[in-house]
Structure formats: C-alpha cells, structure tokens
N, C-alpha and C positions, 0 to 999 in steps of 0.2 A: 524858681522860688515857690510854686505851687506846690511840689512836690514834697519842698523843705517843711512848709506848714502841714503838709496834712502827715506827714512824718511825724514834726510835732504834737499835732493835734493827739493822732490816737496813740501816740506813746506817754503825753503825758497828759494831756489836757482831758482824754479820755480813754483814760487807761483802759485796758481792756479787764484787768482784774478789779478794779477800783469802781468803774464808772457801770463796766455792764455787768461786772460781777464774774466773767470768766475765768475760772479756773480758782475762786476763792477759798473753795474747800480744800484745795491741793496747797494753796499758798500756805491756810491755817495749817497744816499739819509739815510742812516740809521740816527737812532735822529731825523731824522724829522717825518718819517712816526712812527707811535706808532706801538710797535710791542705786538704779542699776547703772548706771556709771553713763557715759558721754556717747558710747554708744547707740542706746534706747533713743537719749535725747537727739542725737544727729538723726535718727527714724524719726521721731517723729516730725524733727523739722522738712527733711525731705522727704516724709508721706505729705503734710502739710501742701507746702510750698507744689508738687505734683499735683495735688486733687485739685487745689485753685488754679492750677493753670490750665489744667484738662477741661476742668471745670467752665473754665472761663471761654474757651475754647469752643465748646459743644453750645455754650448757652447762645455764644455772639452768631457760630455760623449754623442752628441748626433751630433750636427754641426762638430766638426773635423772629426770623422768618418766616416760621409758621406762626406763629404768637401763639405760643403755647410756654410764653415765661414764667408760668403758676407754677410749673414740675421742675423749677432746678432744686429744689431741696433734697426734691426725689433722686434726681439725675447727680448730685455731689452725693448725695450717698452711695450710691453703686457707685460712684467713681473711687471715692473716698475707702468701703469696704475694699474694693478688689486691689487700688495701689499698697492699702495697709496691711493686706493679707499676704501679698509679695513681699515687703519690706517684712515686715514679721515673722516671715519663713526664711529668708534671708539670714535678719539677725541671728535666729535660734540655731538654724546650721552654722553658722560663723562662729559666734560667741559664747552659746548654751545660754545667753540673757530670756527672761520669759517677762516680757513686762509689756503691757500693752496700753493707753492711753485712748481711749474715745470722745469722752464729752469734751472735752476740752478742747482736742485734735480738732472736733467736727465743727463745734461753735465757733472756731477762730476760722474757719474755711468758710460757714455761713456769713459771717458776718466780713469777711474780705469780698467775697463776691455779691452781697446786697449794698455794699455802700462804698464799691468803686465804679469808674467808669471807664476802665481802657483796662489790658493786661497789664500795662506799667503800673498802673495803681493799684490792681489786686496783689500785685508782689509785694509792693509798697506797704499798705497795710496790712498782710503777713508779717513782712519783716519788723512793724510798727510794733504787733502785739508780742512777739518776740523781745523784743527790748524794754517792751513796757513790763513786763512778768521778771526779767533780767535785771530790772530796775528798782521791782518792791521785793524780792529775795531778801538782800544785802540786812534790809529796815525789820524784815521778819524774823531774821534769824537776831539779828541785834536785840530785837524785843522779847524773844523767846530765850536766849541767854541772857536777857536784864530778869527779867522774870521768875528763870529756873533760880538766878545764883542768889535771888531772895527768898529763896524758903519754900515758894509755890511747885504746885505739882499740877501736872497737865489733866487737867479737869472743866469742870464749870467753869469756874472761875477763872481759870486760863482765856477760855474762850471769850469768856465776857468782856474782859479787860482788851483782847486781841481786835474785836470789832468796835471798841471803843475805839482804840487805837487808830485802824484803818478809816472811821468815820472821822479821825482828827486829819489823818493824813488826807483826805476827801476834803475836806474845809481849807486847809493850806492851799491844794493844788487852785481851787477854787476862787478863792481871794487873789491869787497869785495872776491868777487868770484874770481877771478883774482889775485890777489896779497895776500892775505892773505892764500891762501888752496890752490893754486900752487906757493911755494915759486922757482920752479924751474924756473918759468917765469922771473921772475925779473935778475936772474943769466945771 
C-alpha cells in the first residue's frame, strides 16, 4: 500500500510538472514543436530509469559509507552524461533521430534519488513523473486546440492564459487533496 500512495502522491498530488515545475516549458510548448516520434522518447525513458538505478547504486554502496553524500548530484551526472551519450549514439545510428532532452531528463533523476529510499522507490517515482507529464499532455493539448480554434495565435497571450490555466488545474488537484482523501478535515 505504501508503494500505492507515493505512486499517487507524486503522479498527482505532486506532479512533477504542476508542483515542482519539471518540464513546464516543454509541456507549454508541446503540439507545437514536432516531436521525434517514440523512439527519442523510449531514450529517454531508459537513460532515465538507468542513471537512477546506477545512480542509486554507487550512492547506497559507495557515498554513504564514506559519507560523502554531498557529491551525488555530481556523481548522477557523470552517470547521467555517459548512459545518455551511449543511448544517443545508439539512437542516431539506428534511426538518424537527433533530439536530445537534459533538463528534464536530469531533474526527474535528481529528484527520484533525493526523495526515495530504497531502489524500489527510486524506480517508483521515475515511473510516478513519467505518468504524471503523461497525464497533463491530454489537458494541454485540449487547451491549446480550445484556444488556437478561437482566433488566438501562439503568443503572450497564449502563454498567459496557458499558466492561468495550469494554476487552475494546481487549485483542483489541491482542494481534491484536501477534502476528498482527508475526509477528517471537513469534520
């Protein structure tokens, strides 16, 4: 059941786009920019999902023991570069795809290994932010063809209405949170 909740947790309750803001810029603009197909994506899921486990890996048997836990940001990043650089090189000989993904890649790797505590849950919440960015797609692109088929054009005023939007969709989850999964509050 623990597992179930914090699956929950950071897929909805703390989305990873929504809440800490990952990947927000890519969310604003998806549909517009062409994307390179399922490929890149399956890279980056398994560079991802690799560098947290490598990751997790070197921190549990090699950083806590010396206690020298202050350098895994360092240490997921070389981990992070050199699996991405293989996958990457990979893709381009396979597919000719050229698309590479960092910030987002990285942040979702930092933040799976500062806020789990076993390799089961570093996977767990990869998997979490994964489904959570899977989950505000559908509502972005919905708002972005409500939008486009009234007259507007992807500008300021796109953008403005777009973080309104997301700051409406932040208050639901929010309230949701609140009264519906703590019914003792209301009491």
């Amino acid at each position: 059941m623990s597992f179930l909740n914090s699956f929950l947790y950071y897929t909805i309750f703390s989305s990873v786009v929504l809440i800490y803001g990952i990947g927000l810029n890519r969310i604003a603009e998806f549909g517009i920019s062409k994307t390179n197909g399922l490929i890149v994506f399956l890279k980056e899921i398994i560079g991802i999902l690799l560098t947290s486990i490598l990751s997790w890996l070197i921190i549990s048997e090699i950083l806590i023991p010396l206690k020298i836990l202050e350098v895994f940001p360092v240490i997921s990043f070389l981990i992070f570069i050199s699996v991405n650089s293989l996958l990457e090189t990979l893709v381009r000989l396979t597919s000719k795809h050229v698309k590479s993904e960092f910030i987002v890649s990285f942040l979702i790797v930092l933040l799976s290994l500062s806020e789990s505590t076993s390799l089961l849950n570093t996977i767990l919440i990869c998997a979490s932010c994964f489904v959570s960015i899977a989950l505000i797609v559908p509502f972005c692109i919905t708002f972005k063809n409500n939008i486009l088929s009234n007259g507007f054009s992807i500008n300021e005023k796109y953008y403005s209405l777009f973080f309104v939007f997301l700051g409406i969709l932040i208050l639901m989850m929010s309230v949701w949170d609140i009264i519906w999964l703590n019914p003792g509050v209301i009491k």
